[in-house]
C-alpha positions in Angstrom: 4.1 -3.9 9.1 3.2 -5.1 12.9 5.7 -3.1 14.1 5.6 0.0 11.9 2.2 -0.1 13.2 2.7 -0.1 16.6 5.4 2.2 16.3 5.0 5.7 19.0 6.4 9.0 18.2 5.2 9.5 14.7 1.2 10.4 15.4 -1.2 10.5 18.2 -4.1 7.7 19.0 -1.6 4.9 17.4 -0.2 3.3 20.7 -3.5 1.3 21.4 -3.8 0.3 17.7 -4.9 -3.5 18.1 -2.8 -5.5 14.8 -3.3 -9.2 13.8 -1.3 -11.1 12.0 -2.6 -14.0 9.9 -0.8 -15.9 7.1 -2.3 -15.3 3.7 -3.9 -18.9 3.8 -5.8 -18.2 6.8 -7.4 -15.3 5.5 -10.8 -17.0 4.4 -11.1 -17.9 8.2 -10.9 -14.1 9.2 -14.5 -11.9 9.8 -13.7 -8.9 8.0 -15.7 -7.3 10.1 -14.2 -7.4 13.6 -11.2 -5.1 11.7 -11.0 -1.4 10.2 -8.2 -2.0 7.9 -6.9 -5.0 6.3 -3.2 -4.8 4.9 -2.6 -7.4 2.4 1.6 -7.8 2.2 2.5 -10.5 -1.1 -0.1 -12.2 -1.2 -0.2 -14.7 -4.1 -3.9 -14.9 -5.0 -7.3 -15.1 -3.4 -10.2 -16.6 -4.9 -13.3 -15.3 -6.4 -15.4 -15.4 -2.9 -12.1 -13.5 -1.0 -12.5 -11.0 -3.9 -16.3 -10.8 -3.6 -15.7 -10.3 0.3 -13.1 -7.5 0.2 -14.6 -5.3 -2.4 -18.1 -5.7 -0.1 -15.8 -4.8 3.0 -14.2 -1.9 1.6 -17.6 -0.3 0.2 -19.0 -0.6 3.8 -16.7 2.1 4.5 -13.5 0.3 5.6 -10.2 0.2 4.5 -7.5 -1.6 2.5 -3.3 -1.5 1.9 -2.3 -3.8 -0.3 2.0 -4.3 -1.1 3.5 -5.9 -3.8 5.8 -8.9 -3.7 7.8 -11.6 -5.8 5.0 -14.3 -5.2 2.1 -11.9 -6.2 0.6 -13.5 -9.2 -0.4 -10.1 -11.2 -2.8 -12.3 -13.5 -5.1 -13.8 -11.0 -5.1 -10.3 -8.9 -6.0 -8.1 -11.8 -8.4 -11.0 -13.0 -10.3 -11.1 -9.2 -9.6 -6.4 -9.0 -11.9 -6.6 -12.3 -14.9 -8.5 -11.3 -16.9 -5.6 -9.8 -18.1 -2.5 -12.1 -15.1 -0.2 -10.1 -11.6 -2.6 -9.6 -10.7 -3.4 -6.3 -7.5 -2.0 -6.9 -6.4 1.5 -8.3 -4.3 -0.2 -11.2 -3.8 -2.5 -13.5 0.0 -4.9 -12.8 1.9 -5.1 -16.0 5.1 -6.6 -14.1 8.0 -6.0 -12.5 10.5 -3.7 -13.3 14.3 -2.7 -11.6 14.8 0.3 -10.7 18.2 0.1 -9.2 21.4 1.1 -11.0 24.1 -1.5 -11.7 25.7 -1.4 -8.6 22.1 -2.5 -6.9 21.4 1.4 -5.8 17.8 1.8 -5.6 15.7 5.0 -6.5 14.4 7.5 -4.2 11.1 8.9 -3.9 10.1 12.3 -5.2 10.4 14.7 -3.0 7.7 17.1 -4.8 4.8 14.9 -2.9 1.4 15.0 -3.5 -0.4 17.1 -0.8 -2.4 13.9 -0.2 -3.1 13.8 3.4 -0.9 10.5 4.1 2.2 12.2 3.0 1.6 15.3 4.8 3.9 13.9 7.8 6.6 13.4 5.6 7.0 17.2 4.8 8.5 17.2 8.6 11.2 15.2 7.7 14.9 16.4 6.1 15.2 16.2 2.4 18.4 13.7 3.0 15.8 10.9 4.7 13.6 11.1 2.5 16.3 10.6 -0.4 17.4 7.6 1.5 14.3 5.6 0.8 15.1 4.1 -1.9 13.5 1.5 -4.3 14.9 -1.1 -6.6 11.7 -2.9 -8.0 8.6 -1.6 -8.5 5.7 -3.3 -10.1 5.5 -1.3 -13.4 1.6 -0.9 -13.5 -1.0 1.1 -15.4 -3.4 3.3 -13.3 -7.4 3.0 -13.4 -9.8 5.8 -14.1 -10.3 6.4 -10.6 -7.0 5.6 -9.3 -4.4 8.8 -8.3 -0.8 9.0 -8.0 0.1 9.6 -3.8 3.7 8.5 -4.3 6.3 8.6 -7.3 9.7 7.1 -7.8 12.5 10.3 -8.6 12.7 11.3 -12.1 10.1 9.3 -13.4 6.4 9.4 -13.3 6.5 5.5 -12.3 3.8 5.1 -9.0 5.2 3.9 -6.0 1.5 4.7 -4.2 -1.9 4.7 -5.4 -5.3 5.6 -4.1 -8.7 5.2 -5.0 -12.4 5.2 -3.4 -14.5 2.2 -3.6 -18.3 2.9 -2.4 -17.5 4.2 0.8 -13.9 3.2 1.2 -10.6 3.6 0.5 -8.1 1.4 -1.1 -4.0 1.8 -1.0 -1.6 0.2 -3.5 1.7 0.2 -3.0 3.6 -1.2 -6.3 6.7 -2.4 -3.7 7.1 -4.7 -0.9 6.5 -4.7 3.0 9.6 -5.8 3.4 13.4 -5.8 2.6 13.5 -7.3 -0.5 13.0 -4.5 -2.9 13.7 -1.8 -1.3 14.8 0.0 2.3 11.4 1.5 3.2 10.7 -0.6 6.1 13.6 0.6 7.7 13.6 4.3 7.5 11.2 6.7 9.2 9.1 6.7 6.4 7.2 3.5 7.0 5.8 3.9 10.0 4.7 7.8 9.6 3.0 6.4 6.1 1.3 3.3 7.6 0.0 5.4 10.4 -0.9 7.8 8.7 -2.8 5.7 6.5 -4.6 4.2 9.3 -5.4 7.5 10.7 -6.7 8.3 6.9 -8.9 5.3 6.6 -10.7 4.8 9.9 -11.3 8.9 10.5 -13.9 8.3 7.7 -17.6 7.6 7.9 
């Protein structure tokens, strides 16, 4: 994520981006408010206070990424995302699902994208990288009322993106990892024009 981040090439204004790196146990420690976005990559849990502190931080106006993992503990996050009137995050996670064939071949995106304004830098690529991004688990997971579809896997309507406003933030939700594990994303083009993007998305707000 640091490095997508800090990626050049893909947008203008990203080469002074300042990115922080904390483990998920120090995250109490941190002042939300010294950052603009906060990316939270497999993180297990957080407690009630941590969910009390980023639902506050995103209504202020700032914003949040959140990726999936094999240690996130689906009942404690949907448990903490509920505790507010509007979740924290745009869905609901049922669990996790393969999406690979049997010879471990992941799924690619669907190239009919939304016209969301984070995927508008991925019209600029060819059709063949974007096919190349492929997933093989997803969490399969069950969209709020006010959560919208930005990415989908090929030939299903399963989300691999979602999107929602919370007071006057934003939140991502990406139902796959950060990393390697389940899936190639980090490692194509794809990655760093979405996290920039996103960036770009989330702080050009009031």
């Amino acid at each position: 994520i640091a490095a997508a981040l800090r990626a050049s090439g893909n947008s203008e204004g990203q080469d002074d981006l300042n990115v922080q790196s904390v483990a998920w146990i120090d995250l109490p420690a941190q002042d939300l408010a010294k950052f603009d976005v906060v990316v939270l990559a497999d993180v297990p849990d957080i407690t009630v206070e941590q969910a009390g502190a980023l639902d506050q931080y995103v209504r202020e106006g700032n914003g949040l990424i959140w990726f999936g993992g094999d240690y996130v503990k689906a009942d404690v996050w949907n448990k903490r995302s509920a505790l507010e009137g509007t979740p924290l995050l745009p869905a609901v996670i049922e669990e996790q699902m393969r999406t690979s064939d049997a010879m471990g071949i992941g799924r690619p995106l669907d190239p009919s994208m939304t016209d969301h304004p984070v995927c508008r830098p991925l019209f600029s690529l060819a059709a063949d990288l974007i096919s190349e991004t492929r997933f093989r688990t997803l969490l399969r997971v069950s969209p709020s009322s006010t959560g919208m579809k930005v990415l989908t896997l090929a030939g299903s309507d399963a989300p691999v993106l979602l999107e929602h406003s919370l007071g006057r933030g934003h939140v991502f939700m990406f139902t796959t990892s950060a990393g390697p594990a389940w899936n190639n994303m980090a490692v194509t083009p794809v990655f760093p024009m979405l996290l920039q993007q996103m960036v770009t998305y989330l702080t050009a707000r009031e």
